[in-house]
C-alpha positions in Angstrom: -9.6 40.8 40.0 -12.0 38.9 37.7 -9.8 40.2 34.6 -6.8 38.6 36.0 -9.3 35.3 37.2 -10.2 35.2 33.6 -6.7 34.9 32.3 -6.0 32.1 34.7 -9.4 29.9 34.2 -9.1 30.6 30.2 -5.3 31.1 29.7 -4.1 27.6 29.6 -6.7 26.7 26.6 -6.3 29.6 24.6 -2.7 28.9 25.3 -3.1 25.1 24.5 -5.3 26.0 21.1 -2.9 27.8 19.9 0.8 28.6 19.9 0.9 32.3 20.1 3.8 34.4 19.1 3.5 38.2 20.0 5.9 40.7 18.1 6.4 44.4 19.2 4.6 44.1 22.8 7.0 47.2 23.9 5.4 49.4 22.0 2.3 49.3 24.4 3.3 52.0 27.1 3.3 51.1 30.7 0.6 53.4 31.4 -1.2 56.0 30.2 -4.5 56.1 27.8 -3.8 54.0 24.1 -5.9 52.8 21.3 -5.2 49.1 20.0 -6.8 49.4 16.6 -6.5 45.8 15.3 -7.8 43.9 12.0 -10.5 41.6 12.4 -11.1 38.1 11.4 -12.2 36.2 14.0 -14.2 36.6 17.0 -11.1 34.9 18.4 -9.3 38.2 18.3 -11.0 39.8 20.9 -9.9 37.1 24.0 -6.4 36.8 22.3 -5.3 40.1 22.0 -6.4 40.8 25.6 -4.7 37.8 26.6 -1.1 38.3 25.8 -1.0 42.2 26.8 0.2 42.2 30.2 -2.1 45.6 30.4 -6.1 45.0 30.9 -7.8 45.6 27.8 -11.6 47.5 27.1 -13.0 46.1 23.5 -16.1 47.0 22.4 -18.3 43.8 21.5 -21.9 43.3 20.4 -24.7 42.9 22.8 -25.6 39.4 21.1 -22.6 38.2 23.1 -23.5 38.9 26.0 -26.9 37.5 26.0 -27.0 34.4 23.9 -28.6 31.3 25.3 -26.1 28.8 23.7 -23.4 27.1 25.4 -20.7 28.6 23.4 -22.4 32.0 23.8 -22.4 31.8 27.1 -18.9 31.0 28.0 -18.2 34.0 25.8 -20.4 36.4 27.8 -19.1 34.9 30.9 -15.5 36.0 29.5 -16.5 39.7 28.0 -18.6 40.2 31.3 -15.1 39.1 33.8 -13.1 41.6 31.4 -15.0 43.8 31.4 -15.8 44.3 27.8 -18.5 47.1 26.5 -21.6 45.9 25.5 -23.0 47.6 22.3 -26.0 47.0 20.8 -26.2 47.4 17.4 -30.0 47.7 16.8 -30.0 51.2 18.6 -29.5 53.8 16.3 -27.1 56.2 18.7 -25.0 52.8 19.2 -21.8 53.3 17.4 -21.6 56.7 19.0 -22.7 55.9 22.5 -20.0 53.4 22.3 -17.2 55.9 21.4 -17.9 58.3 24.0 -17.9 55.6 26.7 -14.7 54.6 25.2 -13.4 58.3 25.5 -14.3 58.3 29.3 -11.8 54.9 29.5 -9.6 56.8 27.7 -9.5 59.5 30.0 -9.1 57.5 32.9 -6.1 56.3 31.5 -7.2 52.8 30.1 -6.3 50.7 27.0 -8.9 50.9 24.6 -9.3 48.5 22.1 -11.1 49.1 18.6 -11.7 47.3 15.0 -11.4 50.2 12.7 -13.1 47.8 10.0 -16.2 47.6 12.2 -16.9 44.4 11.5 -14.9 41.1 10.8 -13.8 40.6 7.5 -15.3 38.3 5.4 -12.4 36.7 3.2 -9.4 37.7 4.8 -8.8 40.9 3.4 -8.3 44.3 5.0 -11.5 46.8 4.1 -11.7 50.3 4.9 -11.7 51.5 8.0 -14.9 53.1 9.5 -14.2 56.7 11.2 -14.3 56.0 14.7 -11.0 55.2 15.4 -9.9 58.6 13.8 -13.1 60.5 16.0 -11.4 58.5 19.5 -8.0 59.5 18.3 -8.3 63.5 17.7 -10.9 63.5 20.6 -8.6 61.5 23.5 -5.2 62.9 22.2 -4.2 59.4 23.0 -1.6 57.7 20.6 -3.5 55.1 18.1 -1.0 51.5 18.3 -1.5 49.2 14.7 -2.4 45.3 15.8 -2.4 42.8 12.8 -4.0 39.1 13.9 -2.3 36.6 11.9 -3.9 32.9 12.0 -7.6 33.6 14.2 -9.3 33.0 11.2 -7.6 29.6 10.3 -8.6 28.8 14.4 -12.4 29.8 13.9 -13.3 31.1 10.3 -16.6 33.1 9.8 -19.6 30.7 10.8 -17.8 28.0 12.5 -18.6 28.0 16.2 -15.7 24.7 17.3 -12.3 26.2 16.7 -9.4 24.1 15.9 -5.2 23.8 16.9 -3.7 26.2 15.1 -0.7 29.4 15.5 -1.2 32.8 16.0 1.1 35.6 15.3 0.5 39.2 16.9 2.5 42.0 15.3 2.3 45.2 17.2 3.2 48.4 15.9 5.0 51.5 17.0 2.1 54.3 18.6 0.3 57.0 15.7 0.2 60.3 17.3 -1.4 63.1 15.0 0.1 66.3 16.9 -0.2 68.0 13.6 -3.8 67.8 13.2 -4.6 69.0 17.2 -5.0 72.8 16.5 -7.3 71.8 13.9 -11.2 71.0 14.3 -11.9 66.9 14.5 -14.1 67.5 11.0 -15.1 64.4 8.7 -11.3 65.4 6.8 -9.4 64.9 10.0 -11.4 62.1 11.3 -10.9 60.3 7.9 -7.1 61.4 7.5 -6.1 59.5 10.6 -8.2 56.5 10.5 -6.7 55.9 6.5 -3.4 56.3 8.2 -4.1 53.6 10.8 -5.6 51.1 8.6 -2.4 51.6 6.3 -0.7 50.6 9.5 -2.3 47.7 10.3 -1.6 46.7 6.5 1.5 47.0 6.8 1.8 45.0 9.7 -0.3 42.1 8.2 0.6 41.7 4.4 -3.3 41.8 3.8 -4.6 42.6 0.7 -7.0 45.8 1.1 -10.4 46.7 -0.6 -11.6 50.2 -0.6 -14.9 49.5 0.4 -16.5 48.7 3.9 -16.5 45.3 5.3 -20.4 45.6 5.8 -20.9 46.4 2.4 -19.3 43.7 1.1 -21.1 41.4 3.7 -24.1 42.6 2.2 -23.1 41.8 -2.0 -22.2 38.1 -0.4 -25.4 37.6 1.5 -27.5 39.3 -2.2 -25.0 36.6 -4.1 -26.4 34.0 -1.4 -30.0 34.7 -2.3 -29.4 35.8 -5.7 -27.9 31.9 -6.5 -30.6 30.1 -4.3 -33.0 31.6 -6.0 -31.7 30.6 -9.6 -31.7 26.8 -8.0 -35.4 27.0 -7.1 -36.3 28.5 -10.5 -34.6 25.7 -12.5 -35.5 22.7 -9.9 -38.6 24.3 -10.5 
């Protein structure tokens, strides 16, 4: 009930913000367990997505959303609370798995499931390599992995703008990934990282972006050493 409240109260504004156009929607099944394994760019992509699937959707999201003290973080936990979103938190060190088994349980139960193979949002746009969850939920569940590519969210609300702005979105779904050939085989690191390079080609397909063959964190981390690297160098020579 509060999922469907939540589409109501919110709809009309995400609606109003942005003119969203959704490609390929039949390829989400009726029913039955799936995995929407989308890009990221924008935290934008996680009330979105949900949004325009007629299906209720589980994402996983980090706990900072749910507990912020600022306005805008509230309204956001309000909305992952009513949707029922799962609340990770990153700082424990079991998190990331913790979050896929809970995911698997959904999964089982015959729920939509939705996951960032990335990890994290991308920091300029492009399309980094995909983090071996997805692949662990997919040999694990049996359930068929669906590409999502999110065109325009970051144009909305780029990385460290909290006001987002008018603006389109385009949602291009994919047909389902199933990996029936690797089920007789043991989910190893191999497997696990077969399918998940498989879904993130998907996804680039679907988007156009250009991909990096290195994790979005990692890079993250060179821009922030950059960050410090050039302040630093300012000081010196003001000094």
């Amino acid at each position: 009930m509060k999922y469907q409240l939540s589409r109501v109260v919110l709809g009309p504004a995400l609606r109003l913000l942005a003119r969203t156009r959704v490609i390929g929607s039949e390829h989400i099944p009726a029913s039955g367990p799936a995995i929407l394994a989308s890009n990221h760019l924008s935290v934008l992509d996680s009330f979105y997505l949900p949004l325009m699937v007629e299906r209720p959707v589980t994402f996983a999201a980090k706990s900072e959303y749910f507990t912020g003290t600022r306005l805008s973080d509230r309204v956001v936990g309000v909305y992952l609370k009513a949707t029922k979103q799962l609340s990770v938190d990153r700082a424990e060190a079991r998190a990331g798995q913790a979050m896929l088994e809970a995911a698997l349980g959904l999964l089982r139960e015959g729920s939509l499931f939705g996951i960032y193979p990335e990890g994290t949002r991308s920091p300029d746009g492009r399309l980094y390599r995909g983090r071996t969850g997805v692949g662990w939920l997919a040999l694990h569940s049996g359930a068929p992995v669906i590409p999502v590519a999110m065109v325009g969210t970051d144009r909305l609300l780029p990385p460290g703008h909290r006001i987002p702005r008018p603006g389109r979105i385009e949602i291009r779904i994919g047909k389902p990934l199933t990996f029936e050939e690797l089920s007789d085989q043991p989910p190893g690191a191999r497997q696990r990282r077969e399918v998940t390079d498989r879904v993130v080609a998907a996804i680039r397909e679907l988007s156009g972006q250009e991909f990096v063959p290195m994790y979005a964190s990692v890079r993250k981390e060179q821009i922030a050493a950059e960050k410090a690297a050039g302040a630093a160098g300012r000081a010196g020579a003001a000094g």
